[in-house]
VEXDO-634160 format. One record per residue (C-alpha): residue in three letters; x, y, z. Coordinates in nm, 4 decimals. Layout:
N
Ala/X/Y/Z
...
END
This chain:
523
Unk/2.2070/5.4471/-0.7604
Unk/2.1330/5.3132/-0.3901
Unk/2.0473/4.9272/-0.3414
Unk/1.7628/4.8212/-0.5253
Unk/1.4499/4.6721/-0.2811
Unk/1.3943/4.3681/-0.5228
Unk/1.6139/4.0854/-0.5072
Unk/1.5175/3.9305/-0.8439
Unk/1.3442/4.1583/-1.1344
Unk/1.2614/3.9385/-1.4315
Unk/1.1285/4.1928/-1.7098
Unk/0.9394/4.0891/-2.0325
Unk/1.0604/3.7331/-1.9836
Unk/0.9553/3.5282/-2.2985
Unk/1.0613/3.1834/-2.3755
Unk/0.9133/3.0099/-2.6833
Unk/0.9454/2.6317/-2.7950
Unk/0.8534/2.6427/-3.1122
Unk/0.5434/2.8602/-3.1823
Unk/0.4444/2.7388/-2.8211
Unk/0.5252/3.0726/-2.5687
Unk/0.5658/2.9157/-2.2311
Unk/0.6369/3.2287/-2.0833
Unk/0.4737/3.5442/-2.2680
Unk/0.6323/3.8558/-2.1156
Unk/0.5750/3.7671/-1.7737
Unk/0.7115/4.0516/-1.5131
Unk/0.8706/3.9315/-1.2104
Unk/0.9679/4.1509/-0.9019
Unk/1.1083/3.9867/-0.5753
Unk/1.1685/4.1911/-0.2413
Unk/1.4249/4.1128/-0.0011
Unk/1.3034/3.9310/0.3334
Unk/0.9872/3.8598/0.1781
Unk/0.7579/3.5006/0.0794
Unk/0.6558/3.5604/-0.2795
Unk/0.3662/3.3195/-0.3947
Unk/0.3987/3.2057/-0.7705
Unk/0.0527/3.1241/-0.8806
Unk/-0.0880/2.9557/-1.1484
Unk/-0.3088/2.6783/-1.3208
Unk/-0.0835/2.3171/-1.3868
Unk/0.0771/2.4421/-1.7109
Unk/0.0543/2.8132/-1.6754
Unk/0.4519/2.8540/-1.6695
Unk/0.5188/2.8814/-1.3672
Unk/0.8278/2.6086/-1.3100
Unk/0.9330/2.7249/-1.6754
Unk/0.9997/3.0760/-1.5272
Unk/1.2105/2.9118/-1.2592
Unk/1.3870/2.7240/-1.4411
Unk/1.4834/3.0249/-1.6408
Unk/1.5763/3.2137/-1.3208
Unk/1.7603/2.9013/-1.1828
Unk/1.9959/2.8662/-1.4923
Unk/1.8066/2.5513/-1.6303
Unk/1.6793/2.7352/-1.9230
Unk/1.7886/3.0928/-2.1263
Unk/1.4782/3.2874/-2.1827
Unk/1.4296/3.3777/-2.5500
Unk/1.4057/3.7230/-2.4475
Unk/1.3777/3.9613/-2.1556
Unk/1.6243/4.0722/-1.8558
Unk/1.7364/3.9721/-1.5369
Unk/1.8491/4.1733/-1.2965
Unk/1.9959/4.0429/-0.9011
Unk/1.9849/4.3253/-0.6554
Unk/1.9360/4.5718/-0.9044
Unk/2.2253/4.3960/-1.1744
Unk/2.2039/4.2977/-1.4840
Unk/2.2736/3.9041/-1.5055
Unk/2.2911/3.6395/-1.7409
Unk/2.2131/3.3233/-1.5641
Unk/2.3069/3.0880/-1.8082
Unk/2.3931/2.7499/-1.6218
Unk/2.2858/2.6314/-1.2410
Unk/2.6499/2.6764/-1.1272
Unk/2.6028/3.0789/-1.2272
Unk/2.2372/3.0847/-1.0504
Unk/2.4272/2.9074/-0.7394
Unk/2.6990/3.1666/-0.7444
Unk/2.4751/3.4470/-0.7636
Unk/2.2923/3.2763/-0.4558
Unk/1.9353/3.1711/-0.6101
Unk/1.8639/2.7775/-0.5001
Unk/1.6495/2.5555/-0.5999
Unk/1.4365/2.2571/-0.4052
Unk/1.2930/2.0513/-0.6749
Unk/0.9568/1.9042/-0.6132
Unk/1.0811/1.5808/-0.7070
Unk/1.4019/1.5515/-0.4861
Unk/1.7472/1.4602/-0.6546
Unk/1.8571/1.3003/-0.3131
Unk/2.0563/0.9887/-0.3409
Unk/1.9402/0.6843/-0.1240
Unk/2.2431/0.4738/-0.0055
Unk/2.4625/0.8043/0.0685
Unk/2.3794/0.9752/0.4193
Unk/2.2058/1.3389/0.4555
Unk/2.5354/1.4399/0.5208
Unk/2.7168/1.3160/0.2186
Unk/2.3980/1.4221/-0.0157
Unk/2.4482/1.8056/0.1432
Unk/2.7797/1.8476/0.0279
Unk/2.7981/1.6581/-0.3005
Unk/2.9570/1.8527/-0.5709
Unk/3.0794/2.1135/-0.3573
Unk/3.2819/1.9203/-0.0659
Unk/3.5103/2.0826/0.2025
Unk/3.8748/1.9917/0.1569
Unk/4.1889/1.9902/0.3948
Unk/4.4680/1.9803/0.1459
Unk/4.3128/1.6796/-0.1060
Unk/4.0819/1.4558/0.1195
Unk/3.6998/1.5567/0.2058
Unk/3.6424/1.6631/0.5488
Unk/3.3605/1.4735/0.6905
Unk/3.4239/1.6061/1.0489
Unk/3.3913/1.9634/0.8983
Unk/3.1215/1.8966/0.7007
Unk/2.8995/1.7379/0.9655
Unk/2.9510/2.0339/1.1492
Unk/2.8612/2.3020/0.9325
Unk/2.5055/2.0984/0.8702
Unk/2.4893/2.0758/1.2152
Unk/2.5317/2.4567/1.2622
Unk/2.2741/2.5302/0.9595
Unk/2.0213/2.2286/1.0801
Unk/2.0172/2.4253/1.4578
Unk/2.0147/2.7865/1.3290
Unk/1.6488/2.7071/1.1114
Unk/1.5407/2.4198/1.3776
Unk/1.5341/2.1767/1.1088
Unk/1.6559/1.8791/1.3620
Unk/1.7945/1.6136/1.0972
Unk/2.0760/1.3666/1.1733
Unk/2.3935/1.3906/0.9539
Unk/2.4626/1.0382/0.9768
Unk/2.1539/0.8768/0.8845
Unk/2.0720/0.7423/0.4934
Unk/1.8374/0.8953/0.3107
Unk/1.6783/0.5771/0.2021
Unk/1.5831/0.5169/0.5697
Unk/1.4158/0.8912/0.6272
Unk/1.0541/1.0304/0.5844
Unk/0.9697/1.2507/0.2295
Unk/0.9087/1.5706/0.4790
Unk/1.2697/1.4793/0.6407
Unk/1.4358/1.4486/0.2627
Unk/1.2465/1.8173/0.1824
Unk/1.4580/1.9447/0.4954
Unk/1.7691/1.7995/0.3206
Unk/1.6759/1.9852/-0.0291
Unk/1.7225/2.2661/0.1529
Unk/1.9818/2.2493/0.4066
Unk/2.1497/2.1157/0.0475
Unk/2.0636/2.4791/-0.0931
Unk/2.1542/2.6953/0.2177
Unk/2.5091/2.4742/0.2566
Unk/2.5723/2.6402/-0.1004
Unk/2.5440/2.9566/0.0424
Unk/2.1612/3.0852/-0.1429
Unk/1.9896/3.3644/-0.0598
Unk/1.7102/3.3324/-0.2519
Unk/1.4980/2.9916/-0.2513
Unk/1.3255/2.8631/-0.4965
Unk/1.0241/2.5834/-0.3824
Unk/0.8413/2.4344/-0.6092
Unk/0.4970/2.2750/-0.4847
Unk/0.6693/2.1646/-0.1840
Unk/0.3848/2.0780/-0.0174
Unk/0.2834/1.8481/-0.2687
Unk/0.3695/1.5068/-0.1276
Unk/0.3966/1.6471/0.2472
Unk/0.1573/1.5267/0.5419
Unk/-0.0414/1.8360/0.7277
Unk/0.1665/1.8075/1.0149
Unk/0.4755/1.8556/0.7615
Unk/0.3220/2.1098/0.5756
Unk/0.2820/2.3181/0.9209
Unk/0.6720/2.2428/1.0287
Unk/0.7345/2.3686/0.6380
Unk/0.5799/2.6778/0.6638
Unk/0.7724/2.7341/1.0406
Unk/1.0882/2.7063/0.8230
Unk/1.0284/2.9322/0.5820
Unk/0.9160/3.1957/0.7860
Unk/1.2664/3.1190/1.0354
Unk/1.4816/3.1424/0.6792
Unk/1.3157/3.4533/0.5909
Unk/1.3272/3.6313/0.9323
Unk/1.7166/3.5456/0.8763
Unk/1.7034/3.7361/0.5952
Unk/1.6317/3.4954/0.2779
Unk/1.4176/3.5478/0.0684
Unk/1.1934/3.3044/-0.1075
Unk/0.9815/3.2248/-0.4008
Unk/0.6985/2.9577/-0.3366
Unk/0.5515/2.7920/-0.6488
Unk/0.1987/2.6374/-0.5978
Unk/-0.1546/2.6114/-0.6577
Unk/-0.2546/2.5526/-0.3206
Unk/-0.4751/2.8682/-0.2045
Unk/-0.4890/2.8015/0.1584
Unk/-0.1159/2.7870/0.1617
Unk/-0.0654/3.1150/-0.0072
Unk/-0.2518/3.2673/0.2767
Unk/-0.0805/3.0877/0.5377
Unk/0.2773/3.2181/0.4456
Unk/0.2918/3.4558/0.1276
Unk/0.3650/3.8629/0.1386
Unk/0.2991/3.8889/-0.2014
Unk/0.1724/3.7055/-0.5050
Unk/0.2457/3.6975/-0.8556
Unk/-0.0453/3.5280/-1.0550
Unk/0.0585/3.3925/-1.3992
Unk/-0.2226/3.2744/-1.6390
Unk/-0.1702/3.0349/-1.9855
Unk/0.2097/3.2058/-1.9912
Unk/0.1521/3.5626/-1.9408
Unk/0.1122/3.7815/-1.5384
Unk/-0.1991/3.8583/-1.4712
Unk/-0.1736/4.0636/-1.1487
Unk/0.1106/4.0848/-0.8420
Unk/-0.1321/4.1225/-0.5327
Unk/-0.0480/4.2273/-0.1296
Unk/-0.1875/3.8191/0.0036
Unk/-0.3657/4.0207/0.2781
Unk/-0.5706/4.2083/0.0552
Unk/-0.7626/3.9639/-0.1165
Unk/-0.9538/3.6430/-0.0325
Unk/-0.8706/3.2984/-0.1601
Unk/-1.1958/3.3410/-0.4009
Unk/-1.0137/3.6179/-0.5352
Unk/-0.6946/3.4583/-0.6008
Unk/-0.8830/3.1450/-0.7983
Unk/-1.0707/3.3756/-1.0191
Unk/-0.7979/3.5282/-1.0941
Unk/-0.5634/3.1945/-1.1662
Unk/-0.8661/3.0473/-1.3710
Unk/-0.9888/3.3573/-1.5235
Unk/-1.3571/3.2838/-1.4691
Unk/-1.5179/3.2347/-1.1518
Unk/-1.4576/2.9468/-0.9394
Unk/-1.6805/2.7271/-0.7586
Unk/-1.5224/2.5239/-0.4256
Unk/-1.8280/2.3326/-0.3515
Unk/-1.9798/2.0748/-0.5884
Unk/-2.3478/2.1392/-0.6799
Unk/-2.4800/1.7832/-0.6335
Unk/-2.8401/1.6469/-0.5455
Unk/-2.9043/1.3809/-0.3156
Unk/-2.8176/1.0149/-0.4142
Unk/-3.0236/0.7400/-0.5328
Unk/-2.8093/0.4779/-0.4405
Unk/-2.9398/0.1385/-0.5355
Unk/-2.7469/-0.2513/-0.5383
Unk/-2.4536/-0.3007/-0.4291
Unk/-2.1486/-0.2909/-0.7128
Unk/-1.8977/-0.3655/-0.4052
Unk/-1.8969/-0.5769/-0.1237
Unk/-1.6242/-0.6051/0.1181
Unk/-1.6042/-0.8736/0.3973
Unk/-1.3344/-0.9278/0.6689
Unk/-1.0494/-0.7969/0.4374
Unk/-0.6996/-0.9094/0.5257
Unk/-0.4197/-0.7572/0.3504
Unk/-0.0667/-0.7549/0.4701
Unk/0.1881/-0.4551/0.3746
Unk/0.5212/-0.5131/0.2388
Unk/0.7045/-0.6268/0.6023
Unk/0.4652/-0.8760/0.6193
Unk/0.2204/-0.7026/0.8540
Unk/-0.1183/-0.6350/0.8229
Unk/-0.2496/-0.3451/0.6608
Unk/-0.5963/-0.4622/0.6084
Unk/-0.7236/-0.5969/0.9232
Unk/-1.0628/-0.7801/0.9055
Unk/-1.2427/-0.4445/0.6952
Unk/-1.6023/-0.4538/0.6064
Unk/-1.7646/-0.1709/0.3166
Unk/-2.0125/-0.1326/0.0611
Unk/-2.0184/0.0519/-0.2097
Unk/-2.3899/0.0964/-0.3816
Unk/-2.4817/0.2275/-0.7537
Unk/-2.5482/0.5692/-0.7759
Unk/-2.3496/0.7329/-0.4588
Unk/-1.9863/0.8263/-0.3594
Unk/-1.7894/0.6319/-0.0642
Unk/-1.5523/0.8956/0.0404
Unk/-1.2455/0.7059/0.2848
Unk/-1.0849/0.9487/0.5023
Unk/-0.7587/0.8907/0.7145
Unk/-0.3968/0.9619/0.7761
Unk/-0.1496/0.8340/0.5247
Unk/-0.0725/0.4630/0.6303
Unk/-0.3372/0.3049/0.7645
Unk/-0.4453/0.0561/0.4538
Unk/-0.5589/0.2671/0.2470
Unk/-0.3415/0.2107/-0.0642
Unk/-0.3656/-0.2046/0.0560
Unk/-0.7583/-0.1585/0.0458
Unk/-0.7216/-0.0264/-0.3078
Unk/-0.4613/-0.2619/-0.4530
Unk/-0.6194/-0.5642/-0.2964
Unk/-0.9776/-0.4655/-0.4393
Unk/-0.8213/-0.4310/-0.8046
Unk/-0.5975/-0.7083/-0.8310
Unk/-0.2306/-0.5477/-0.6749
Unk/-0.2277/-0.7387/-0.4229
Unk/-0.2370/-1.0306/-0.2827
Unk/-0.5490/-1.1234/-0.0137
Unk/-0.4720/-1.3012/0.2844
Unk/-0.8438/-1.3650/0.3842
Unk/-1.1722/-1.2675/0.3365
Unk/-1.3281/-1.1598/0.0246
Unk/-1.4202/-0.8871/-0.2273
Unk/-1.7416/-0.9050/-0.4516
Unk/-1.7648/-0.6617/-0.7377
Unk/-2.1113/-0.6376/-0.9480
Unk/-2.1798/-0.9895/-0.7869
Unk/-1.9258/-1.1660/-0.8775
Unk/-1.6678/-1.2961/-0.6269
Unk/-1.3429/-1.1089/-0.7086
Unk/-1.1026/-1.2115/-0.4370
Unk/-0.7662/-1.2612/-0.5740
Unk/-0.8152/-1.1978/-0.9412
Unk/-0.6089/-1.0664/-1.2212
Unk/-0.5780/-0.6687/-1.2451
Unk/-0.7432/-0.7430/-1.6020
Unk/-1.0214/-1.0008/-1.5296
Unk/-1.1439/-0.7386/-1.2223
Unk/-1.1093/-0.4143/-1.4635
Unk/-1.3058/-0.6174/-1.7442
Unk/-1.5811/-0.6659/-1.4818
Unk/-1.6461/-0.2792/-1.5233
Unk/-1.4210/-0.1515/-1.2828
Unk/-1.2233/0.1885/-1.3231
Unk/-0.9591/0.2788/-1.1399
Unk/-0.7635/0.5916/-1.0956
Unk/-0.4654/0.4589/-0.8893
Unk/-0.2487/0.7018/-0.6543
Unk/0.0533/0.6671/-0.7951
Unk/0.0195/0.7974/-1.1494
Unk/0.4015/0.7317/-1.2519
Unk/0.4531/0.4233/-1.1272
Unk/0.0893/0.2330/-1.2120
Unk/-0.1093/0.4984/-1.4039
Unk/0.0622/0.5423/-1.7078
Unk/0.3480/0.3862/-1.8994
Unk/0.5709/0.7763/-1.9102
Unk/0.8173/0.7120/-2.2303
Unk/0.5032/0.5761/-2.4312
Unk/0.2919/0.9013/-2.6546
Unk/-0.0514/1.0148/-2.4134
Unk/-0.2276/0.8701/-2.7314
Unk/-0.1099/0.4739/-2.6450
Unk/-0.1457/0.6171/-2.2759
Unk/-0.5215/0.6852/-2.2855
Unk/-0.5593/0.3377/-2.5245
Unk/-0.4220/0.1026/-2.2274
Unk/-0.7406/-0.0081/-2.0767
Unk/-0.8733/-0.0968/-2.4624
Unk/-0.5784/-0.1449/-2.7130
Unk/-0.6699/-0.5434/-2.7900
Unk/-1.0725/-0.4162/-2.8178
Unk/-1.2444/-0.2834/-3.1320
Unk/-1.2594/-0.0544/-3.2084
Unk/-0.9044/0.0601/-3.1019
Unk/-0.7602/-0.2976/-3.2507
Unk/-0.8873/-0.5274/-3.5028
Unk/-0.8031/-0.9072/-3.5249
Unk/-0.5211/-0.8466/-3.2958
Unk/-0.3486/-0.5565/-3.4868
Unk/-0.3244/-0.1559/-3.3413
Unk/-0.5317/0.0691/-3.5441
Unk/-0.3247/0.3810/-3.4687
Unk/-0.5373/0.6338/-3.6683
Unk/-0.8373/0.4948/-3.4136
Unk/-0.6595/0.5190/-3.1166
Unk/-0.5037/0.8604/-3.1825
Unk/-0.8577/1.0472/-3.2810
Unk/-1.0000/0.8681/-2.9516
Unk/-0.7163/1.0139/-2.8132
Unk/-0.7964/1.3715/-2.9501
Unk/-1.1755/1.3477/-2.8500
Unk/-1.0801/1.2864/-2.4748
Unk/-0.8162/1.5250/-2.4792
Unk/-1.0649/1.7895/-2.5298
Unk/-1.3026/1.6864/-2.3660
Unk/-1.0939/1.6884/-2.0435
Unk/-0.9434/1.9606/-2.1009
Unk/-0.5292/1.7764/-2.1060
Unk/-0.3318/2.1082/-2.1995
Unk/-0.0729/1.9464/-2.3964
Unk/0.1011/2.0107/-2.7690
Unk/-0.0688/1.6798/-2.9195
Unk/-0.1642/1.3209/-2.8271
Unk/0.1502/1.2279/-2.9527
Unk/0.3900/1.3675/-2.7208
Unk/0.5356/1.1126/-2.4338
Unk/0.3363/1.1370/-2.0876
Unk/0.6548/1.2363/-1.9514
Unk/0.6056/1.5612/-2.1071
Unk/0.2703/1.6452/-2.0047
Unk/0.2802/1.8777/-1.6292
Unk/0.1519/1.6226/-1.2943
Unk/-0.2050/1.7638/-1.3337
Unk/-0.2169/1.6783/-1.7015
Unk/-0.1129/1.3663/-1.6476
Unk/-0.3850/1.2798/-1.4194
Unk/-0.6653/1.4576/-1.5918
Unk/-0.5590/1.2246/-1.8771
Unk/-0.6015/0.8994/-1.6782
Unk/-0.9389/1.0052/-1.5517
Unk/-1.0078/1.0441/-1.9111
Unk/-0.9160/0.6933/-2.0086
Unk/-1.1340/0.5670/-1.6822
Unk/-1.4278/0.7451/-1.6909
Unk/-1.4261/0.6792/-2.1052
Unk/-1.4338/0.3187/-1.9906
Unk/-1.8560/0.3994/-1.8219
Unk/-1.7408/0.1361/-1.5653
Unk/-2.0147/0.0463/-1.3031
Unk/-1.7349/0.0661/-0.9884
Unk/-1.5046/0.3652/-1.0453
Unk/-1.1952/0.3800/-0.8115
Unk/-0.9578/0.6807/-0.7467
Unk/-0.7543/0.7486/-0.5106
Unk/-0.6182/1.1089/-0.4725
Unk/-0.8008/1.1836/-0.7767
Unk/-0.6909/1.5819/-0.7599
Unk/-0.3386/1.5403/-0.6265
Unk/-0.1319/1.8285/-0.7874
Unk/-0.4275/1.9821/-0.9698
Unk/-0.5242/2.3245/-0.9275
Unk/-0.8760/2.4745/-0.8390
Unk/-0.9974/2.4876/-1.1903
Unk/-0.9168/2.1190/-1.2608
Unk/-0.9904/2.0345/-0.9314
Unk/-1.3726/2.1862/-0.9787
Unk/-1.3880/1.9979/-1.3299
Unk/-1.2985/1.6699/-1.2165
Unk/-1.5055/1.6513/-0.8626
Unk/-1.8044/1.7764/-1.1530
Unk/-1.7339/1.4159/-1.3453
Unk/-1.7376/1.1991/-0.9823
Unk/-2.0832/1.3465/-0.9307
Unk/-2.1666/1.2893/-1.3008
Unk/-2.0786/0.9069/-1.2619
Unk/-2.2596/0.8833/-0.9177
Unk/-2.5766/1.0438/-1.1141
Unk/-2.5730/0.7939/-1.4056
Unk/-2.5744/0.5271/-1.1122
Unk/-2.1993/0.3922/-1.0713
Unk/-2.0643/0.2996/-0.7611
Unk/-1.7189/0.5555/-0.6745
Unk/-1.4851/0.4860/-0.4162
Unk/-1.2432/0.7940/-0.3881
Unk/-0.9622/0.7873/-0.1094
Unk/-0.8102/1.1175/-0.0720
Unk/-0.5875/1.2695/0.2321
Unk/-0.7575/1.6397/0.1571
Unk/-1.0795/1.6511/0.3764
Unk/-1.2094/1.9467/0.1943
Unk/-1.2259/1.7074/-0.1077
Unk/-1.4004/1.4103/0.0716
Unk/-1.6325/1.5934/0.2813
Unk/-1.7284/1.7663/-0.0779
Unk/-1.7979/1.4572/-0.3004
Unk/-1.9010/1.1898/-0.0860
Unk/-2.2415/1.0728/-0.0140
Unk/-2.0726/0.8674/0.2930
Unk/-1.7381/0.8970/0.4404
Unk/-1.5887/0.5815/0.5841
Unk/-1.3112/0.6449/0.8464
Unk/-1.0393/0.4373/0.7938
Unk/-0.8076/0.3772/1.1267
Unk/-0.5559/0.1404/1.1527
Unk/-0.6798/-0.1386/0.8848
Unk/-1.0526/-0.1039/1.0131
Unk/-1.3509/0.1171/0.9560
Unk/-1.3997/0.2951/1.2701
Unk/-1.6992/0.4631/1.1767
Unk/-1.9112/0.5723/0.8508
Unk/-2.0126/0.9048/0.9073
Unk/-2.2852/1.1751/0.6589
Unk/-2.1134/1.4350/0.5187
Unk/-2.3747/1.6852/0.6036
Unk/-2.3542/1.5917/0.9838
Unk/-2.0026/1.6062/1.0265
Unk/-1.6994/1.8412/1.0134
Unk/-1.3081/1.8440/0.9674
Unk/-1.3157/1.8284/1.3762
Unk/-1.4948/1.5427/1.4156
Unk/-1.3274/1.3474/1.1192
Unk/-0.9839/1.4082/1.2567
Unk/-1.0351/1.2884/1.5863
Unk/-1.1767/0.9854/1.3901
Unk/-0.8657/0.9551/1.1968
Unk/-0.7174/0.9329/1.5170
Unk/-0.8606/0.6596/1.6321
Unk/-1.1196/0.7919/1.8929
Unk/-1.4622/0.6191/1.8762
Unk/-1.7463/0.7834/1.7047
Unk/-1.9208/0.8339/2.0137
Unk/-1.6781/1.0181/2.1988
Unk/-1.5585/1.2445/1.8896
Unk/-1.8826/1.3258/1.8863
Unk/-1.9438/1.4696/2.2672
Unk/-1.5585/1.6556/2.2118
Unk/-1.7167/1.8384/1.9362
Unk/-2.0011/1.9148/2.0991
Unk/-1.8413/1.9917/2.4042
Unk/-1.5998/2.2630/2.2218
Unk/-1.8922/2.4207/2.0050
Unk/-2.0732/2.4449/2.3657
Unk/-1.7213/2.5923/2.5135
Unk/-1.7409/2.8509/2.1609
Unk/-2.1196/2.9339/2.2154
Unk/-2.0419/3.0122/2.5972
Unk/-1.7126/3.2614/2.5884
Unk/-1.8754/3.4637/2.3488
END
């Protein structure tokens, strides 16, 4: 038999945890030299069937075969040997030790008994030039950017010697301008003959670098498409199973009085500097503030200063009326304010306790939930059950850890708990971060919702799509300030980026006009 086309072939994979079926006979074919998209709802099985091929898990049933071999991939080491890597979407990098030392951990070049750093450095050296990746042996990983650690994953991966790499959502925590350098690697490793797997929910990005895609739906494949054969429509309906719609249906606003009031905010970020610098916004009943801008310019501040994080140099912050300036995270939420904050491990939900307690944390020591100071469990977990539902949190029960549940779950399940709360100011920031197009869809349907019934909503998100879909305003955000508050109808991605960017409304404004003129004219 000649050499098979298909590095990997996973046939009638299954893998079952209990009477739960992860993976449902899901077929799997890779080719050699070739980008192939893994898509799929949060929870679908996607990173299950990974982990299966990247020795992390043995499949309950179903073969695997490498370059047309039968294999039994029962531990990483076997997967490494048989050259399939891995880049976790969470990276296993250690901080203190340098991108050099982190590369060759567990599998360090010897002379005789001690390591040999001066080999080492230059074999990363010689791997770091031959993909353009440009990252400095000698410098700790504490001290380098999230895109720069992603490099690192992988250099870590092609040091071992794989041929086939695994990414899960790597674009997940990545700026745009990383997420374009990204996709330039990938396409350099596979013109060098690798060949990789891409797991994601991220449309755009299948169409950007994919060959092929495999679409997996509630555990079982659905379809294995050619990407330039269908349209990203295509690919969500068939993820979701249903039709999906991008934009929002939403009338116009009613907004009314104002349930926030910000004047001359100063925050300062954790050097010391300021973060916040002298920002004025209002936020009225019954419409959507929408803040666009680049990672780092005060965002997250604005948001922990308004609910209580952190502390506020000057000026002041009036919610429903009542001056708020400096309260305590509980005194501000129990003056009906929600809040959906960004980073849902560290300040959304308490991860070893059950998504029951989880969803309870906003109203444990209220009736019903508690009476006379003592936890009425049975209360808390059928609340628990009614939201889970209702918001669709794929997950076993409400009793399992949050730890358990996939990123998107987790966050569906903490806009549960907020919106639950009817709060008159609702707060989120990156409310679909890791959620796919059906989720995403479902919970931009519930901002509106609030908006309608006349709350205030504040929603910071880096995905302009998403802001320039919800919002009834967008505020620019540049450097501590807003630059400019633009109407979502009257603007585009151009002119917001240029905003982002720090060039004054005005003259964004004649650069777009001036290129749509220099578009209308060539034709």
């Amino acid at each position: 038999m000649g050499e098979s086309q298909y590095v990997i072939e996973m046939e009638n994979i299954t893998k079952a945890f209990g009477n739960f079926k992860a993976n449902d006979n899901i077929n799997l074919r890779v080719k050699k030299g070739e980008i192939h998209a893994l898509l799929g709802e949060n929870g679908a099985g996607k990173s299950t069937l990974m982990n299966i091929l990247s020795g992390l898990l043995e499949p309950t049933s179903g073969t695997i075969r490498i370059n047309g071999k039968e294999e039994k991939i029962s531990s990483p080491t076997v997967a490494n040997r048989l050259g399939i890597g891995m880049v976790h979407q969470h990276f296993m990098l250690i901080d203190n030790f340098t991108i050099a030392e982190n590369i060759i951990l567990g599998s360090e070049p010897t002379n005789g008994v001690a390591i040999d750093n001066k080999q080492a450095y230059q074999d990363i050296l010689a791997v770091s030039e031959k993909y353009g990746f440009k990252v400095e042996p000698g410098e700790l990983v504490g001290n380098i950017s999230v895109g720069m650690q992603q490099r690192v994953e992988i250099l870590k991966t092609l040091y071992r010697g794989a041929d086939l790499l695994i990414f899960d959502e790597p674009t997940a925590v990545l700026t745009p301008q990383e997420i374009d350098e990204l996709i330039v690697i990938m396409k350099e490793l596979v013109a060098e003959g690798k060949s990789i797997i891409i797991i994601t929910h991220k449309l755009d990005e299948i169409k950007a670098v994919a060959d092929r895609c495999t679409i997996i739906r509630r555990g079982k494949s659905i379809d294995t498409v050619n990407v330039a054969d269908v349209s990203q429509q295509e690919l969500a309906d068939l993820m979701v199973g249903r039709s999906v719609s991008f934009k929002t249906p939403k009338g116009p606003s009613h907004p009314t009085k104002p349930v926030l009031k910000i004047k001359d905010l100063v925050v300062k970020e954790n050097r010391g500097l300021n973060a916040v610098n002298g920002l004025n916004l209002e936020v009225r009943a019954g419409e959507v503030v929408g803040i666009a801008g680049i990672d780092g310019n005060g965002q997250s501040e604005l948001l922990q200063a308004i609910t209580g994080m952190r502390k506020v140099e000057s000026g002041t912050v009036e919610i429903n009326g009542k001056d708020m300036t400096g309260q305590r995270p509980r005194t501000i939420t129990e003056n009906s304010v929600g809040h959906v904050p960004e980073d849902r491990h560290r300040f959304g939900l308490v991860l070893p306790m059950t998504l029951a307690e989880n969803i309870a944390l906003q109203t444990y020591y209220k009736e019903p939930l508690s009476k006379h100071g003592i936890l009425d469990y049975k209360m808390i977990n059928s609340h628990a059950r009614e939201l889970i539902e209702e918001f669709d949190v794929r997950t076993t029960n409400e009793l399992v850890p949050a730890s358990a549940l996939s990123g998107g779950n987790q966050q569906k399940a903490i806009i549960a708990r907020e919106i639950d709360r009817d709060p008159d100011l609702l707060i989120v920031a990156q409310p679909t971060r890791g959620l796919d197009v059906g989720a995403i869809e479902y919970i931009h349907k519930r901002l509106i919702e609030q908006r309608d019934s006349g709350k205030g909503v504040l929603c910071v998100s880096f995905e302009l799509d998403e802001i320039l879909n919800v919002s009834d305003r967008i505020a620019v955000m540049f450097e501590g300030q807003v630059v400019g508050i633009v109407d979502p109808k009257e603007t585009n991605e151009q002119e917001l980026g240029l905003l982002m960017a720090g060039v004054p409304l005005e003259r964004a404004r004649a650069e777009v006009a001036q290129v749509k003129e220099g578009a209308v004219s060539h034709e």
